[in-house]
C-alpha positions in Angstrom: 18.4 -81.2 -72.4 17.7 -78.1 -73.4 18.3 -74.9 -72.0 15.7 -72.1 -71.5 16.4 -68.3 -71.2 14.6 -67.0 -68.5 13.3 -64.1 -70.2 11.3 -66.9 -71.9 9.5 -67.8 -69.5 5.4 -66.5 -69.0 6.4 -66.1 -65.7 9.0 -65.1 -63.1 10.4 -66.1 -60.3 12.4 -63.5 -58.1 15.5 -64.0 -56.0 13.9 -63.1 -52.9 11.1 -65.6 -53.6 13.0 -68.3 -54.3 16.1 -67.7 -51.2 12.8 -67.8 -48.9 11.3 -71.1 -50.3 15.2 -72.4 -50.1 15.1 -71.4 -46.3 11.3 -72.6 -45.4 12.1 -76.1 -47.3 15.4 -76.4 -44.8 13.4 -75.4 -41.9 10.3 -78.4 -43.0 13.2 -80.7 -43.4 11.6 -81.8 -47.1 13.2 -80.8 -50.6 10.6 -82.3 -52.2 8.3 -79.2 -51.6 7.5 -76.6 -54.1 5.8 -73.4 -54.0 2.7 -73.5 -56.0 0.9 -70.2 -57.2 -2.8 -70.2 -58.4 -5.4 -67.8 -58.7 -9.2 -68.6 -57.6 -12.0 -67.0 -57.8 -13.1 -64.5 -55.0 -11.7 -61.5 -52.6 -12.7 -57.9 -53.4 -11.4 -57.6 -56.8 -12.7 -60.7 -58.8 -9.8 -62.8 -58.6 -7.4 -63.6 -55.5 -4.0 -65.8 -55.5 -2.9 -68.3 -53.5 0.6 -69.9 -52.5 0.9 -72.9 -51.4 3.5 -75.8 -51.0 3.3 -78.6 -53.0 5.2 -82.3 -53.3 4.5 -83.2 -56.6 3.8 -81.2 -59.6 0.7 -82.1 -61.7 0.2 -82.6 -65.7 0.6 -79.3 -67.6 2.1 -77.2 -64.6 4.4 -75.2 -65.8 8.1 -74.7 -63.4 10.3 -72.6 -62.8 13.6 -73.9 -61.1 15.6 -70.6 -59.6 18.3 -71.4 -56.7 17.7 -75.0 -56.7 13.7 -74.9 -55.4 10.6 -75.0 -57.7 7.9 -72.6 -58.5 4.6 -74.6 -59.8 2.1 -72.9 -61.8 -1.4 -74.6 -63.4 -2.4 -74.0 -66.8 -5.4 -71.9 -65.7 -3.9 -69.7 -63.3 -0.8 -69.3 -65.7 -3.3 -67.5 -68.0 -3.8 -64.3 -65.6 -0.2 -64.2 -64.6 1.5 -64.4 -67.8 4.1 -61.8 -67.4 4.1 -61.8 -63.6 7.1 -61.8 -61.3 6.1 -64.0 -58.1 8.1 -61.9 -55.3 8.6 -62.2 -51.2 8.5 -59.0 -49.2 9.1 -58.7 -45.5 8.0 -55.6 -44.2 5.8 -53.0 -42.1 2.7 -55.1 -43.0 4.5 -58.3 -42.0 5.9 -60.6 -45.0 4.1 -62.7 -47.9 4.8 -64.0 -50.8 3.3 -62.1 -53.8 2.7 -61.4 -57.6 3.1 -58.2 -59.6 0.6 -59.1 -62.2 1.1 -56.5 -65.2 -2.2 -57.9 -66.3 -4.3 -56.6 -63.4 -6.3 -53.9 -64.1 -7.6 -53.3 -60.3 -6.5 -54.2 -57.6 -7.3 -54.0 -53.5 -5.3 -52.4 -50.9 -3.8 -55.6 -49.6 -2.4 -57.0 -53.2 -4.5 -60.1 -52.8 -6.9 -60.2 -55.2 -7.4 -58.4 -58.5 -8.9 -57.9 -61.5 -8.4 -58.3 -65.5 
């Protein structure tokens, strides 16, 4: 097997991401989940994404393992994130689970949904 640098990878997947999957997968009781990150169509800017959790990953998803969880991304989404870093916040506004996209050129006030 073959090991990949991480700097390699299209997309990243931050420590503070991946400690709060590691908790919410001990709280559901099922390491089989993964978080899965896509990007749809819609919100203010042209383009929203989405999080999700996930059992199985599909054909052509690409993974990141970081602290023993999984990060799933589609080939179509992976596209518009190429370069991202998929982050967890808590804060003020509450907490979430969301992407600094480098390749967003607008974005809305929430951080939801962008464009390119």
């Amino acid at each position: 097997m073959t090991a990949v640098a991480e700097q390699a990878l299209p997309i990243e997947f931050s420590d503070a991401a991946a400690a709060k999957v590691k908790t919410l997968l001990a709280e559901e009781e099922n390491p089989e989940l993964k978080l899965r990150v896509y990007v749809t169509g819609g919100g203010c800017s042209g383009f929203q994404y989405g999080f999700t959790f996930d059992e199985k990953a599909n054909d052509g998803d690409m993974t990141v393992v970081k602290e023993g969880v999984t990060l799933l991304v589609d080939p179509m989404s992976l596209q518009y994130l190429v370069g991202g870093i998929v982050d967890y916040t808590e804060g003020l506004e509450g907490s979430r689970f969301f992407v600094n996209n480098p390749n967003a050129t607008t974005t809305c006030g929430c951080g939801a949904s962008f464009s390119v």
